[in-house]
C-alpha positions as CSV (number, residue, x, y, z in Angstrom):
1,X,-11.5,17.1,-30.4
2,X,-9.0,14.3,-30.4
3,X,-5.7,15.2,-28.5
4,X,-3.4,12.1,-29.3
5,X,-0.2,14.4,-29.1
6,X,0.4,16.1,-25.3
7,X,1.2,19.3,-27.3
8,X,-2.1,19.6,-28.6
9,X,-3.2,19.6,-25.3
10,X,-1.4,22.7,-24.0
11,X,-2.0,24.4,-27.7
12,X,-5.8,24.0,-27.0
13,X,-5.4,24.9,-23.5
14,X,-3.3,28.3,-24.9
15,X,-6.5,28.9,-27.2
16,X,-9.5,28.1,-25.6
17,X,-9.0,28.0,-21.8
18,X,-6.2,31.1,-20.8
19,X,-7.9,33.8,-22.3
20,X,-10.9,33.4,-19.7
21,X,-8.2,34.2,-17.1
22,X,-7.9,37.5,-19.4
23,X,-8.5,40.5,-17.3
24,X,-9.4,42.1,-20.2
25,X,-11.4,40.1,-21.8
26,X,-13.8,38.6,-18.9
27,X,-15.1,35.8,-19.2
28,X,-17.5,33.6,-18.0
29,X,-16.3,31.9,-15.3
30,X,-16.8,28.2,-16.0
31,X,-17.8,26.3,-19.0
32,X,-17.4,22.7,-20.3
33,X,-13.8,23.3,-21.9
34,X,-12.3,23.3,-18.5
35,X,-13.9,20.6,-16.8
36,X,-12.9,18.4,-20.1
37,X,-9.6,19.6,-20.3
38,X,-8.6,18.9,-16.2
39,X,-10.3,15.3,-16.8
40,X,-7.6,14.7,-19.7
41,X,-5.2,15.9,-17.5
42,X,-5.7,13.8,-14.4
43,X,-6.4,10.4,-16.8
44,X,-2.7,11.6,-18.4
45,X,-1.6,11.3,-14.9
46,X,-2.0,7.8,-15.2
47,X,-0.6,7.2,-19.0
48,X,3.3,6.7,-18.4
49,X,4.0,8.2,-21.9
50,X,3.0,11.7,-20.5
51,X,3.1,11.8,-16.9
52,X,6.2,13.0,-16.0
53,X,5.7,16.0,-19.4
54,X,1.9,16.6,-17.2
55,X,3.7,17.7,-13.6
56,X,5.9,19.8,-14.8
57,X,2.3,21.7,-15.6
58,X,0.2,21.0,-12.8
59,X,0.4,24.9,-11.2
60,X,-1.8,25.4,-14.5
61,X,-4.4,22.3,-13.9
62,X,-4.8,23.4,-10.3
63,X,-5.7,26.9,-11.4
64,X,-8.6,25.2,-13.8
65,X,-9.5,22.9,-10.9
66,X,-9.7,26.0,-8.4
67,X,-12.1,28.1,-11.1
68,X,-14.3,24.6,-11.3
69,X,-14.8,24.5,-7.5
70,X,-16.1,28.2,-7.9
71,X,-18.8,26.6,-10.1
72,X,-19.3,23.5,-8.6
73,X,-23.0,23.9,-7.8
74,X,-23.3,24.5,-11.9
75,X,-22.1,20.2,-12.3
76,X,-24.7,17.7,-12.8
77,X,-24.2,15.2,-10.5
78,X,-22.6,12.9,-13.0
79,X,-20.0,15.6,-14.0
80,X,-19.7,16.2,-10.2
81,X,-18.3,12.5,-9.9
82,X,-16.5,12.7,-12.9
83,X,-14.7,16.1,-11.4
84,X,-14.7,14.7,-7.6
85,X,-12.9,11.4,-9.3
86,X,-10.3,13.8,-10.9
87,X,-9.2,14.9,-7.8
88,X,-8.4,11.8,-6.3
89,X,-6.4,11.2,-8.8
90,X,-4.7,14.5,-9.4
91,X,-4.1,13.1,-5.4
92,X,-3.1,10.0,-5.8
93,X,-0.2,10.5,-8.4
94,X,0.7,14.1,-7.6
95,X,-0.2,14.2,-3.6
96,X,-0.5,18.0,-4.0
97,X,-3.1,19.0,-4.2
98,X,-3.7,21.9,-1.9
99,X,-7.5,21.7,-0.8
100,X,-7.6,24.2,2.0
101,X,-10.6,23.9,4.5
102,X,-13.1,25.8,2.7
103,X,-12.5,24.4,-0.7
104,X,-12.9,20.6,1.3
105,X,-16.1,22.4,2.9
106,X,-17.4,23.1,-0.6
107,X,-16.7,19.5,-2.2
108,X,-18.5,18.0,0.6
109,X,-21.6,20.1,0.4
110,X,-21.9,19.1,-3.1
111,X,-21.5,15.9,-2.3
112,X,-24.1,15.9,0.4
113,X,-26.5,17.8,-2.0
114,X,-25.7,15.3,-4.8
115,X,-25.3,12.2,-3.2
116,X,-29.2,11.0,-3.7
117,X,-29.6,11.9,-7.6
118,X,-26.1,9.9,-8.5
119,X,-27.5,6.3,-9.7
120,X,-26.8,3.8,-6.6
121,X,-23.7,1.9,-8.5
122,X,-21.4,4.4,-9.2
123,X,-21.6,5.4,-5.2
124,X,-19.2,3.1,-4.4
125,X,-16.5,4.9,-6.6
126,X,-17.9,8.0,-5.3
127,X,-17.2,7.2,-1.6
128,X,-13.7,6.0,-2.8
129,X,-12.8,9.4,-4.5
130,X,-13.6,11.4,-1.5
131,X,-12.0,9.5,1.0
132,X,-8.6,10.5,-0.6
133,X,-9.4,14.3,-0.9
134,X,-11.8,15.1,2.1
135,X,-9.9,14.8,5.9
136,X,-13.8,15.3,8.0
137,X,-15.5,12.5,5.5
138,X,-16.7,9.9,8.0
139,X,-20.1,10.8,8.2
140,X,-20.2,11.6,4.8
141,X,-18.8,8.3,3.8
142,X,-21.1,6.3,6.0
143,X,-24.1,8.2,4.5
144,X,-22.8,7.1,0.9
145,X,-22.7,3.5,2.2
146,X,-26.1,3.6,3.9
147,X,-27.3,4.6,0.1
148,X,-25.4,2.0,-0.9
149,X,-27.3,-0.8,1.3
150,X,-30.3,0.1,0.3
151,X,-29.7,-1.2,-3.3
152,X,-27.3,-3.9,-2.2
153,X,-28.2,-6.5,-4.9
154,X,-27.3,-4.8,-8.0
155,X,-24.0,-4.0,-6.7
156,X,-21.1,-5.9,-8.0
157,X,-18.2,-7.6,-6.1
158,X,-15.8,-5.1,-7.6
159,X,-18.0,-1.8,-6.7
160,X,-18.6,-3.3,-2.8
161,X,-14.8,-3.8,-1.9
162,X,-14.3,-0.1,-3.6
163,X,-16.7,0.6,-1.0
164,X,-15.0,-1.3,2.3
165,X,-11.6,0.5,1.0
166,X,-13.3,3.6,2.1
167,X,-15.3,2.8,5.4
168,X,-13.9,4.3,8.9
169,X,-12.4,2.0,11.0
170,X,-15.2,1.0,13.8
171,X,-18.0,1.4,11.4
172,X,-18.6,-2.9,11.1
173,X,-22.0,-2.2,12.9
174,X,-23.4,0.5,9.6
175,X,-21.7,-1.9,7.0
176,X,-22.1,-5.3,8.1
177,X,-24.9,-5.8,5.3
178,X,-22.0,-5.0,2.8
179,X,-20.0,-7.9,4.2
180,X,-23.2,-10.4,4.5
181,X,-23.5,-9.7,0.7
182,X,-19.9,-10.3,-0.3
183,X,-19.4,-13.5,1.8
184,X,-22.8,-14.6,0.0
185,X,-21.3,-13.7,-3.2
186,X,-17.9,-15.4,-2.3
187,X,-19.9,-18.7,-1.5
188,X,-21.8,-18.3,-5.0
189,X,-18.4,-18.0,-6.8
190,X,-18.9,-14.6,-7.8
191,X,-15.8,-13.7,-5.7
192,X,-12.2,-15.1,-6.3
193,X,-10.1,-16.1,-3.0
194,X,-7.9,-12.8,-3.7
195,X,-11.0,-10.4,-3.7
196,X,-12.0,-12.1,-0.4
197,X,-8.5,-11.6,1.0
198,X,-9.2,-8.1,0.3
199,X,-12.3,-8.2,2.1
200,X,-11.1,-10.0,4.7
201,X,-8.2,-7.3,5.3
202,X,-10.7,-4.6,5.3
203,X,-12.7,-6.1,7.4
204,X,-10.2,-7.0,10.2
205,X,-8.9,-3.0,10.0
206,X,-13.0,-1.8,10.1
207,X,-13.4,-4.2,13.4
208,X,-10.0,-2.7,15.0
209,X,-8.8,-6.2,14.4
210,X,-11.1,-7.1,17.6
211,X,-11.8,-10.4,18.2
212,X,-15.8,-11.0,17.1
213,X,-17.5,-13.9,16.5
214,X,-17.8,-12.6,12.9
215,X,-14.1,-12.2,11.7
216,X,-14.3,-15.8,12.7
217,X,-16.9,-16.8,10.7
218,X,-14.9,-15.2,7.7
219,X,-11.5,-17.0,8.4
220,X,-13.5,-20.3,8.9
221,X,-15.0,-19.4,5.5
222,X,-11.6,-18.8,3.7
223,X,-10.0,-21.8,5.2
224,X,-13.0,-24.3,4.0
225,X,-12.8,-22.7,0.4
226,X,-8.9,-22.7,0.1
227,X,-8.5,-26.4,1.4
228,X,-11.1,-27.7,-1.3
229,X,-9.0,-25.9,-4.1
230,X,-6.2,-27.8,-5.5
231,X,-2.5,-26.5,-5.1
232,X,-2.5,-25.1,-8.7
233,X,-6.0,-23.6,-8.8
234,X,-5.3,-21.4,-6.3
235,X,-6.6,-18.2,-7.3
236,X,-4.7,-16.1,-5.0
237,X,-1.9,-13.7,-5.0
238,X,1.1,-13.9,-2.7
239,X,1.4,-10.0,-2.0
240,X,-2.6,-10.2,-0.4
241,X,-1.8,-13.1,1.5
242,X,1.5,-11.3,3.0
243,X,-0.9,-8.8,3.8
244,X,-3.3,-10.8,5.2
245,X,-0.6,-12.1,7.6
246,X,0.2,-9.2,8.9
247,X,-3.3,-7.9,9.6
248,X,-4.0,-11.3,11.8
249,X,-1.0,-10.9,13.6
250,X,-3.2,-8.2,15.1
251,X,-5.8,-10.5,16.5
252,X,-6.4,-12.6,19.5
253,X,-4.0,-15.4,19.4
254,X,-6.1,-17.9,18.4
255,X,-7.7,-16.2,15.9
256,X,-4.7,-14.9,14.0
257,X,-2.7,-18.7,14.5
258,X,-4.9,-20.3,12.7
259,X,-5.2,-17.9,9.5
260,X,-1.5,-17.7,9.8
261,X,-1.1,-21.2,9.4
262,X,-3.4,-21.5,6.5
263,X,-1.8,-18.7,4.7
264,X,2.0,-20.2,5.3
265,X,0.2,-23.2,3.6
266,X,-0.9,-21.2,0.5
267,X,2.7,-19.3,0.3
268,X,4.3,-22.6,0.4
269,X,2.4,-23.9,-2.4
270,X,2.6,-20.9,-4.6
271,X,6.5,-20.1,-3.5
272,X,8.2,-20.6,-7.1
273,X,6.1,-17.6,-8.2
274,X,7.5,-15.3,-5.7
275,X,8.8,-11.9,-7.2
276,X,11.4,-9.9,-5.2
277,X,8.9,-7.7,-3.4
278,X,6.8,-10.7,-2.3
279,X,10.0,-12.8,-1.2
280,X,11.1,-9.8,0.9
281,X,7.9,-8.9,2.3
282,X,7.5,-12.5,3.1
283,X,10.8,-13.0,4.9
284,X,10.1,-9.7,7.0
285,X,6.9,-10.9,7.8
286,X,7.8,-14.5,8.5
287,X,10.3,-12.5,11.1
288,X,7.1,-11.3,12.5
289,X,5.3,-14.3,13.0
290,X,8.4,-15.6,15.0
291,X,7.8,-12.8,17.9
292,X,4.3,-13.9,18.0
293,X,5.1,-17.1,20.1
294,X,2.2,-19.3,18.3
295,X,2.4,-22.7,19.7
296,X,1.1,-24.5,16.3
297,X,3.0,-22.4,13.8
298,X,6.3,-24.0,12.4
299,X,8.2,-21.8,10.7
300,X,10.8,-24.3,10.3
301,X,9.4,-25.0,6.6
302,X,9.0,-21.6,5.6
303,X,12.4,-20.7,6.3
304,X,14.0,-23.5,4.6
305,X,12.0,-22.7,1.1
306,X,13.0,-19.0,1.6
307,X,16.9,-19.6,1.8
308,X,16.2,-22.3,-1.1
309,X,14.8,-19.7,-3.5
310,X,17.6,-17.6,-3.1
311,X,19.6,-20.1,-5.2
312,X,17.0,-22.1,-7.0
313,X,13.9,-19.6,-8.0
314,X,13.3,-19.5,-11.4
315,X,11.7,-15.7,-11.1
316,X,15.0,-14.2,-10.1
317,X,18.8,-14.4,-9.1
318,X,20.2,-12.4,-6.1
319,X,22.2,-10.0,-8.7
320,X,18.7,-8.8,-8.9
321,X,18.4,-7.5,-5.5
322,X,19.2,-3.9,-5.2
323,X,21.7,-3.3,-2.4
324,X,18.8,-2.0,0.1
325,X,16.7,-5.1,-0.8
326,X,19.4,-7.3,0.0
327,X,19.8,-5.2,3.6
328,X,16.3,-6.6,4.3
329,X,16.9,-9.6,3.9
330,X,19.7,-9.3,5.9
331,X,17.5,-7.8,8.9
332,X,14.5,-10.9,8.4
333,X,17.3,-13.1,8.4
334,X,19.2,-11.8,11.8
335,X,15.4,-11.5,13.2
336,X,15.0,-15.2,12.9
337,X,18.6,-16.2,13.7
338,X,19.2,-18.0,10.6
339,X,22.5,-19.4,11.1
340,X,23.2,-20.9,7.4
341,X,26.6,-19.5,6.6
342,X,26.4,-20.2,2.8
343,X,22.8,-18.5,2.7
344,X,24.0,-15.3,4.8
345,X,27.8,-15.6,2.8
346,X,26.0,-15.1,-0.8
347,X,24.0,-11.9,0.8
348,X,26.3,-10.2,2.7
349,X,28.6,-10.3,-0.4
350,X,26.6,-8.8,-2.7
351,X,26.3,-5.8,-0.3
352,X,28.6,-3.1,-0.7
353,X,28.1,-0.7,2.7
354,X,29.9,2.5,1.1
355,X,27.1,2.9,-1.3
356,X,24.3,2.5,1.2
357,X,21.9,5.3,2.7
358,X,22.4,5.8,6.3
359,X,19.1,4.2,7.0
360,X,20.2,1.1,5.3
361,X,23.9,1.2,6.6
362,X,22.3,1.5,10.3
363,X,20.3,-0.9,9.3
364,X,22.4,-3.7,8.0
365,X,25.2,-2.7,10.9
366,X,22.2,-3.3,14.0
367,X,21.6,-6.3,12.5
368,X,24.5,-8.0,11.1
369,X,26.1,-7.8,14.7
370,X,24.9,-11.1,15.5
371,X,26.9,-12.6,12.8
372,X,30.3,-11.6,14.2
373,X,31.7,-15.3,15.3
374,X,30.7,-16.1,11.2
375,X,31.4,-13.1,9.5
376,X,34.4,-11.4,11.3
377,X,36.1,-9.6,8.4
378,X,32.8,-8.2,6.8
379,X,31.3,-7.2,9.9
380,X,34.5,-5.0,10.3
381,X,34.3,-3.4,7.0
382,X,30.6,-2.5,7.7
383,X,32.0,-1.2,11.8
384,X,35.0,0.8,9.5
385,X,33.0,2.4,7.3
386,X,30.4,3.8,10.1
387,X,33.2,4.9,11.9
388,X,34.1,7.4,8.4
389,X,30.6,8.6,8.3
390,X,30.2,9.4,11.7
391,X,29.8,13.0,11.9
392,X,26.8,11.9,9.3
393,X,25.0,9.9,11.4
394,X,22.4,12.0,14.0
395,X,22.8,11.9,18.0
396,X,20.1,9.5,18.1
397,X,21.9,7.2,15.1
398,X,25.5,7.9,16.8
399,X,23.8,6.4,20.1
400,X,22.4,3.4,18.5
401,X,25.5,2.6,16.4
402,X,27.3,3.0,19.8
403,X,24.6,0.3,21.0
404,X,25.4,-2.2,18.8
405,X,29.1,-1.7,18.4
406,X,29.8,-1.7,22.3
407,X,28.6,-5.7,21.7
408,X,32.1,-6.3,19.6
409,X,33.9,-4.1,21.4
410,X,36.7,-6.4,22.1
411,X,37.3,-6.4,18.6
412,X,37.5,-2.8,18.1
413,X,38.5,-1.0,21.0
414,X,39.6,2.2,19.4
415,X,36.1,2.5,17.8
416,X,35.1,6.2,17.7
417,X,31.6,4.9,19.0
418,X,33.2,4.1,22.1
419,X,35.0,7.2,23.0
């Protein structure tokens, strides 16, 4: 049956699926309707015509998913992935989905029980599904990636970072084969640089970002294949490497300076691409870097390209920015002490502090204080209108607005944070 209209759906549900829950007309309780009909649902989860029309019914789907986990053991073990698969996304896109402890005991029975008769590259996904539903899946998860090992070479690139996405941290030991055979397919090609970034990422949170001898291999590996790409090939996306960044900050300091470096190196080639969440990310992150004290990192040339885009990018203006992106950029920029009074001028204007959230009016007030010998009059507005929404604020924000205003005191001595 084709369902094209979400209508349909519901009228078919109405018809075929309700009257099992019938106390008066019993029915069996499971058949192939069901399962079919919550798969629909879940992939409409995903479809933005009809996801917001599906949550407004998901008390319904979770009563079909509940019957199917009564009949679980009645699933072939490709329906059992298909079903297990549905739940992580149900998961993913509604985040309620209620499992108590005995319904997670059940899933992962199954899944033990099943595990061996699923074919060896659709484990991967497998591993991936349960890692968002189950909370005791560790040993489960290593089990699925032990499988996985064992028929390493006809797994693809894509399938083996599904994989890593799911391993527990401190598991590098039971999955370094995974890695051997993704850096081997990386140095064949088979990999682009972003998928290794990915990999790379992974692998620094699986190692507890410890400092081994092979994290270093990797980086040495990333850095060799990156400096023989030219500028424009660079296969790479900026969001990964801002990620990347930030997991190396974690390392020793040797380690993380020098993938820092090379990854400034990438963002400053691919800079004119950079969308609003990539600029802001990589300002904040940049702001980072900066407390990290690395001898060989000069941040100098970031920073300049950073306040350059604000007037010159060809992706976006700053009328853009929503107010509480702006704020951000306001908090990198007092984090790294830029002092450019035309760069702070055309952001601190285009912030209007009555319609911030608290959060974001804290925030821009804790850090805008540095700016008070530049930014007198606006730095009073923000102070004034704190002062009004006092009694808003918590003890805890009260006390940290009294923090930060007690350093301009002079300039407001009848401040109500001062009392």
């Amino acid at each position: 049956m084709q369902m094209s209209d979400i209508n349909e759906v519901f009228d078919f549900y109405s018809k075929e699926v309700a009257k099992q829950l019938d106390e008066k007309n019993p029915q069996p309780p499971f058949n192939s309707n069901e399962l079919s009909l919550f798969l629909y649902f879940t992939s409409c989860l995903r479809n933005e015509d009809y996801a917001e029309q599906m949550k407004s019914h998901s008390e319904r789907f979770q009563q079909i998913a509940s019957k199917i986990l009564l009949e679980i053991n009645r699933l072939d073990p490709e329906q059992f992935c298909a079903f297990v698969w549905a739940l992580s996304t149900y998961q993913i896109e509604m985040g309620d989905l209620n499992l108590n402890d005995s319904k997670q005991f059940i899933i992962k029975q199954s899944a033990e029980i099943n595990i061996e008769k699923i074919p060896p590259e659709t484990l991967p996904s497998l591993a991936f599904s349960l890692n968002h539903i189950l909370k005791e899946k560790n040993d489960l998860i290593l089990k699925i990636s032990k499988l996985t090992q064992l028929n390493i070479t006809i797994q693809t690139p894509s399938n083996l970072i599904t994989l890593i996405k799911s391993l527990p941290a401190g598991s590098f030991t039971n999955s370094k084969l995974i890695f051997e055979q993704l850096t081997d397919q990386f140095q064949q090609d088979l990999l682009t640089q972003d998928q290794f970034v990915n990999v790379l990422v992974e692998l620094l949170r699986i190692t507890n970002h410890e400092n081994t001898e092979y994290v270093k291999e990797m980086v040495d590996l990333l850095t060799k294949k990156i400096e023989s790409t030219l500028k424009h090939n660079l296969n790479i996306s900026m969001q990964k490497v801002i990620d990347l960044i930030l997991s190396c900050l974690q390392l020793e300091q040797e380690e993380g300076e020098q993938l820092v470096k090379q990854m400034l190196r990438i963002c400053h080639a691919k800079s004119e691409k950079l969308n609003i969440s990539e600029y802001i990310s990589l300002f904040l992150a940049v702001a980072k870097i900066k407390n990290k004290n690395y001898q060989s990192v000069n941040l100098e040339k970031t920073i300049k390209i950073l306040i350059e885009l604000a007037n010159r990018s060809q992706v976006f203006t700053l009328n853009d920015f929503e107010q509480k992106e702006l704020v951000q950029v306001i908090v990198a920029s007092a984090a790294l002490r830029i002092d450019n009074k035309d760069f702070i001028r055309n952001i601190i204007t285009r912030i209007d502090p009555l319609s911030l959230h608290k959060q974001d009016l804290i925030l821009l007030a804790k850090s805008f204080v540095i700016y008070v010998r530049l930014f007198e009059v606006e730095l009073l507005k923000i102070h004034s209108i704190c002062a009004k929404k006092k009694y808003e604020f918590s003890v805890l924000e009260q006390a940290q607005l009294t923090q930060t205003f007690n350093r301009i005191k002079v300039l407001i001595p009848d401040s109500p944070f001062l009392q």
